[in-house]
N, CA, C and O of each residue as an XYZ file, in Angstrom:
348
protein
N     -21.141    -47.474   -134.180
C     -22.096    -48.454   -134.633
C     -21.340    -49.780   -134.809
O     -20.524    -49.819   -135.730
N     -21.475    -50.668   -134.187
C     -21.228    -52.412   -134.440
C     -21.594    -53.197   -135.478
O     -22.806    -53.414   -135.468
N     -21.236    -53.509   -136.026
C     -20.945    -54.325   -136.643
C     -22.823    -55.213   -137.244
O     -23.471    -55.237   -138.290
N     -23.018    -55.886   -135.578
C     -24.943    -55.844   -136.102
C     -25.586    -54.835   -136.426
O     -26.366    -54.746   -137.375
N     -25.344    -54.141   -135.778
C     -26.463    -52.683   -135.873
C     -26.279    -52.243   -137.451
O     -27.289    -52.097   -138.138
N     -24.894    -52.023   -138.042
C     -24.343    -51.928   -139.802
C     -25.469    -52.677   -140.629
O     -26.337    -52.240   -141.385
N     -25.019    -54.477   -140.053
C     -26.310    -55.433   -140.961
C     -27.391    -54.983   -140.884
O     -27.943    -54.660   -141.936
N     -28.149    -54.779   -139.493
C     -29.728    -54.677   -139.838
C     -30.075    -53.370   -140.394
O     -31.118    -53.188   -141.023
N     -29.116    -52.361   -140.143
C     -29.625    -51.174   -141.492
C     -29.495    -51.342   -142.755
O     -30.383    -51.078   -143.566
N     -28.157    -51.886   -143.094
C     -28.100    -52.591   -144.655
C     -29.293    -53.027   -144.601
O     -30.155    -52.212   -144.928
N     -29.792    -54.531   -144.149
C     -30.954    -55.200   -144.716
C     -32.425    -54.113   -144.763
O     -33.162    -54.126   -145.750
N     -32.672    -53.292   -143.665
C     -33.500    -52.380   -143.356
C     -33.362    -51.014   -145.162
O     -34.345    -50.344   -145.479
N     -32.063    -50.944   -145.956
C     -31.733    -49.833   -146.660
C     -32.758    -51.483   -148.176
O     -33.840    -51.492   -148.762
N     -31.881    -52.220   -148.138
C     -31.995    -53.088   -148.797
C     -33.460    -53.620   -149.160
O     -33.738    -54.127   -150.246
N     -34.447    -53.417   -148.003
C     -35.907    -53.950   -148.281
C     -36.706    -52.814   -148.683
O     -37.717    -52.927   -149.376
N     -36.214    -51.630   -148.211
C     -36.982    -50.329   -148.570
C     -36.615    -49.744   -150.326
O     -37.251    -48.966   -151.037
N     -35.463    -50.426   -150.558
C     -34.816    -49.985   -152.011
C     -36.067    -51.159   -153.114
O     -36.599    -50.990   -154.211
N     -36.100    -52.445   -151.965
C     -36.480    -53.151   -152.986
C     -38.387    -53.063   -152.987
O     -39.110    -53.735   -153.723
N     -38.753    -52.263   -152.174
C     -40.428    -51.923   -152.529
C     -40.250    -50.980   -152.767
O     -40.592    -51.150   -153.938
N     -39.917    -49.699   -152.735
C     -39.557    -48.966   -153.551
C     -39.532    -49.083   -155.473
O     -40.037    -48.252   -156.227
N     -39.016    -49.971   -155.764
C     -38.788    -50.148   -156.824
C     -39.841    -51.324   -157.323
O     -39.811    -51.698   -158.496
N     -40.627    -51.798   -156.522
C     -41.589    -52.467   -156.976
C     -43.098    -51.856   -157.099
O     -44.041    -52.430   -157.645
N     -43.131    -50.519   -156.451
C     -44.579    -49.937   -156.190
C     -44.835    -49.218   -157.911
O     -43.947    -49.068   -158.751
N     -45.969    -48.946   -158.030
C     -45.969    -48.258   -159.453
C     -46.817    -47.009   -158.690
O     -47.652    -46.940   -157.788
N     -46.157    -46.121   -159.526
C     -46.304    -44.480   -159.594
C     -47.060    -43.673   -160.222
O     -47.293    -43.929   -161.404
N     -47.509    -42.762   -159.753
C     -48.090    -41.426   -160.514
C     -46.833    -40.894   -161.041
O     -45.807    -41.352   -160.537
N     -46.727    -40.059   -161.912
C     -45.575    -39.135   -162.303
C     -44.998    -38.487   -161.018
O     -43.901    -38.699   -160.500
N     -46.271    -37.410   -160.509
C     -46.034    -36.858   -159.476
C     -45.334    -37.487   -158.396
O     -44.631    -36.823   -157.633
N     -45.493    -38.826   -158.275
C     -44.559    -39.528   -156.792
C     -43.240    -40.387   -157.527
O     -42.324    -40.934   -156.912
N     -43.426    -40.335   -159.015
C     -41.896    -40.806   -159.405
C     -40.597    -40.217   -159.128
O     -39.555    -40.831   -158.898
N     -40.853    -38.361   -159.196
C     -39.399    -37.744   -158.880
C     -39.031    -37.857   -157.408
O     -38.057    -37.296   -156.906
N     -40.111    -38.824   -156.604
C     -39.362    -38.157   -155.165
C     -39.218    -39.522   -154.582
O     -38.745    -39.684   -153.457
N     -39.570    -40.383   -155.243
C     -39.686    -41.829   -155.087
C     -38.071    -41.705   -155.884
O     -37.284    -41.630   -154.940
N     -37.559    -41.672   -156.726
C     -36.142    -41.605   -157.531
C     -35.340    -40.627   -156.743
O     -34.174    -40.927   -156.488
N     -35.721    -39.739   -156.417
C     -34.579    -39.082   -155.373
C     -34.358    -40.172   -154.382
O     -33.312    -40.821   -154.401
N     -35.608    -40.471   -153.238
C     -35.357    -41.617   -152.454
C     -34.182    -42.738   -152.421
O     -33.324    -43.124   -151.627
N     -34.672    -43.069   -153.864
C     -33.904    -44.081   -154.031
C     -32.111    -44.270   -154.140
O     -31.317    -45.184   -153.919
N     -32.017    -42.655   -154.674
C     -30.716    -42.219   -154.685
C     -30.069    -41.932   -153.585
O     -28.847    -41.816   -153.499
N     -30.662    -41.838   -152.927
C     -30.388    -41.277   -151.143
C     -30.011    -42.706   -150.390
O     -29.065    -42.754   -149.604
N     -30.863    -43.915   -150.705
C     -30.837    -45.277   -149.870
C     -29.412    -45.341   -150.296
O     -28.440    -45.102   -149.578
N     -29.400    -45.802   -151.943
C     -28.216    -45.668   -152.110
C     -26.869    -44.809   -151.718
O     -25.819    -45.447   -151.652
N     -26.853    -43.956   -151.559
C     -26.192    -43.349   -151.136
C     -25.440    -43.688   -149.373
O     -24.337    -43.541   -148.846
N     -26.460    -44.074   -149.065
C     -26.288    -44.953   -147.625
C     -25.635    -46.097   -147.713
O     -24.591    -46.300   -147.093
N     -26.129    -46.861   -148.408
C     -25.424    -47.881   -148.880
C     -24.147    -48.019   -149.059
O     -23.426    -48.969   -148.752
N     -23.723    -46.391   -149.904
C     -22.299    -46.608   -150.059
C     -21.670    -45.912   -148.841
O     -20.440    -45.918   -148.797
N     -22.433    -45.235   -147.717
C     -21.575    -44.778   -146.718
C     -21.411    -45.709   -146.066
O     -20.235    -45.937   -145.781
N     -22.362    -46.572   -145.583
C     -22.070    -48.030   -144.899
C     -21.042    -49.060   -145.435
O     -20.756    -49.843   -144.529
N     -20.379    -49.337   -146.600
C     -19.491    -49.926   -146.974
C     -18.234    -49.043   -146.696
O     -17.200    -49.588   -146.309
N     -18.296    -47.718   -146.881
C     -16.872    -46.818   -146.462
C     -16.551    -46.581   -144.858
O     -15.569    -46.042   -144.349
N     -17.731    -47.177   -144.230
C     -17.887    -47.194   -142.699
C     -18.098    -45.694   -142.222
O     -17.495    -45.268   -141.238
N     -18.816    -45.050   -142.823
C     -18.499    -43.444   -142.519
C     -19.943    -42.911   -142.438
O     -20.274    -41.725   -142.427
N     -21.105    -44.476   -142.358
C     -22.625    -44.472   -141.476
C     -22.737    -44.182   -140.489
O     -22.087    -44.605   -139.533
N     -23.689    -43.295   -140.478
C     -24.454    -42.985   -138.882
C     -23.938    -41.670   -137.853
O     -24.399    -41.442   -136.735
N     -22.709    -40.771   -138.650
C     -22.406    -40.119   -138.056
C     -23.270    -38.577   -138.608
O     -23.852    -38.712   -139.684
N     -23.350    -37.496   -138.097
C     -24.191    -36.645   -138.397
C     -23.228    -35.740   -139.111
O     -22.264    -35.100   -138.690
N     -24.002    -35.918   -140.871
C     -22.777    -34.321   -141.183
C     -22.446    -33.047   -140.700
O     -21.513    -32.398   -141.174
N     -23.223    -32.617   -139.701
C     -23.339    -31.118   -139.636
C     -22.481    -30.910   -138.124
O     -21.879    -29.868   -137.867
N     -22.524    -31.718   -137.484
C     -21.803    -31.729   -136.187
C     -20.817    -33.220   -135.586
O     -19.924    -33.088   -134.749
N     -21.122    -34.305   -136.075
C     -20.330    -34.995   -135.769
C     -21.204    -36.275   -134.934
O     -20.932    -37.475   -134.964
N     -22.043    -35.770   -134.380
C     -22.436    -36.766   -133.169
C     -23.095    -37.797   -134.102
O     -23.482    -37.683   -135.265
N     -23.112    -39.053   -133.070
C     -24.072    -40.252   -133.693
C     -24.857    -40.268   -134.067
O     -25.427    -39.447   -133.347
N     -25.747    -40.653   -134.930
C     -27.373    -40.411   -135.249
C     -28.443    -41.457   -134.328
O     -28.017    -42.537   -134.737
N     -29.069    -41.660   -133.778
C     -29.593    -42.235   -132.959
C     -30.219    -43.908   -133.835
O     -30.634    -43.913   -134.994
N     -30.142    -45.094   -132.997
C     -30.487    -46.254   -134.150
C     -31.905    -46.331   -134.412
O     -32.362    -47.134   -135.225
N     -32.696    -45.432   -133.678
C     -33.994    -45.603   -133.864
C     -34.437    -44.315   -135.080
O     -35.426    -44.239   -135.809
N     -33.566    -43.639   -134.964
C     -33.788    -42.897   -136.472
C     -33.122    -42.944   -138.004
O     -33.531    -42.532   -139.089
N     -31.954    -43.608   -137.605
C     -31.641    -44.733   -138.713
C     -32.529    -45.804   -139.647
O     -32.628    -45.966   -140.864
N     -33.314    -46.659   -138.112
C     -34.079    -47.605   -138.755
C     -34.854    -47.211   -139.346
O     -35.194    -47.855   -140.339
N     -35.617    -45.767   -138.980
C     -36.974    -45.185   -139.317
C     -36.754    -44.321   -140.829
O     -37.727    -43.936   -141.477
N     -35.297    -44.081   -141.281
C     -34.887    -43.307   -142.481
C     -33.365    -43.608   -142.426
O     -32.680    -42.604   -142.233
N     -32.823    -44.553   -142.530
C     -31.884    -45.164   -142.946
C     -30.863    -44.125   -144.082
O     -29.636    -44.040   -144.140
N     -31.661    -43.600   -144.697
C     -30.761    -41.852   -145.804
C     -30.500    -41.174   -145.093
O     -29.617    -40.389   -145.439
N     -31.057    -41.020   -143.695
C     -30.592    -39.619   -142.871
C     -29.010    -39.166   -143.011
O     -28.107    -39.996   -142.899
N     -28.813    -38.040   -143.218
C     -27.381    -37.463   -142.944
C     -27.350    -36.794   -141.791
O     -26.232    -36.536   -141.346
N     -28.623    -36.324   -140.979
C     -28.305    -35.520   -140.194
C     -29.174    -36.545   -138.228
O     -29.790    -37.606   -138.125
N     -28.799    -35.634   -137.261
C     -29.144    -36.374   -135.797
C     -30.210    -35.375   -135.988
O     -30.346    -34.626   -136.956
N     -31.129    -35.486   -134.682
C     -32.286    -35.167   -134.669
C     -32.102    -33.653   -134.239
O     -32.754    -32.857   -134.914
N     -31.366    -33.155   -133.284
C     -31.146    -32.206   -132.865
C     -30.809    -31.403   -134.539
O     -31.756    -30.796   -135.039
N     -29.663    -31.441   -135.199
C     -29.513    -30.608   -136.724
C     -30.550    -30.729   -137.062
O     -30.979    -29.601   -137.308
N     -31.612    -31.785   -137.325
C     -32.805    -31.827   -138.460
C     -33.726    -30.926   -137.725
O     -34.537    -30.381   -138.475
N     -33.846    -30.572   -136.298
C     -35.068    -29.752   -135.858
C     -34.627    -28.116   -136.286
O     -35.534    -27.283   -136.276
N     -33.337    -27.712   -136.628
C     -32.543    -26.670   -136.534
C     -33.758    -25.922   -137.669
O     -34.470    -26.696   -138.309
N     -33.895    -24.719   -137.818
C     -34.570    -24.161   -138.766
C     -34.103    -24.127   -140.188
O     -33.020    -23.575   -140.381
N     -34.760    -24.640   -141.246
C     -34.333    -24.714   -142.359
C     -33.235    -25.952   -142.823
O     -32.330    -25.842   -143.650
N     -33.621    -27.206   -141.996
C     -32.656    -28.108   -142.597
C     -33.674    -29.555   -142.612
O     -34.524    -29.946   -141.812
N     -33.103    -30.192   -144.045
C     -34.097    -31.698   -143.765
C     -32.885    -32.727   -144.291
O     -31.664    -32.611   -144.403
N     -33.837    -33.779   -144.553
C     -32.703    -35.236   -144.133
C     -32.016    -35.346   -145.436
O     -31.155    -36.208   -145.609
């Protein structure tokens, strides 16, 4: 991943953290709306350690169009279809 492609997911992690945190909640969508949020973050800090976009479970790249679309992903599309695994 280059260097642009890094920025526009930051800004892409960065606008979703910040409606996120502006929407108001049922109880019911607060715990998963707060996991969420822990997860962006969490991206956040893999993108500063430079250690974004690679797939935990096997190694390969994660594709940029599923980045943009869930920016928390840990896993490529191929692991996430695997039975019994999510992002």
């Amino acid at each position: 991943m280059n260097k642009h492609q890094r920025a526009k997911i930051k800004a892409t992690i960065l606008t979703q953290i910040e409606s996120l945190t502006e929407e108001t909640q049922s109880p019911e969508s607060a715990a998963q709306t707060k996991l969420r949020l822990e997860r962006l973050g969490t991206a956040l800090k893999r993108i500063e350690a430079d250690n974004y976009g690679e797939c935990f479970k096997c190694g390969t790249p994660i594709q940029m169009s599923q980045l943009l679309g869930f920016p928390e992903t840990m896993l490529c599309t191929d692991c996430l279809n695997q039975p019994g695994e999510q992002i």
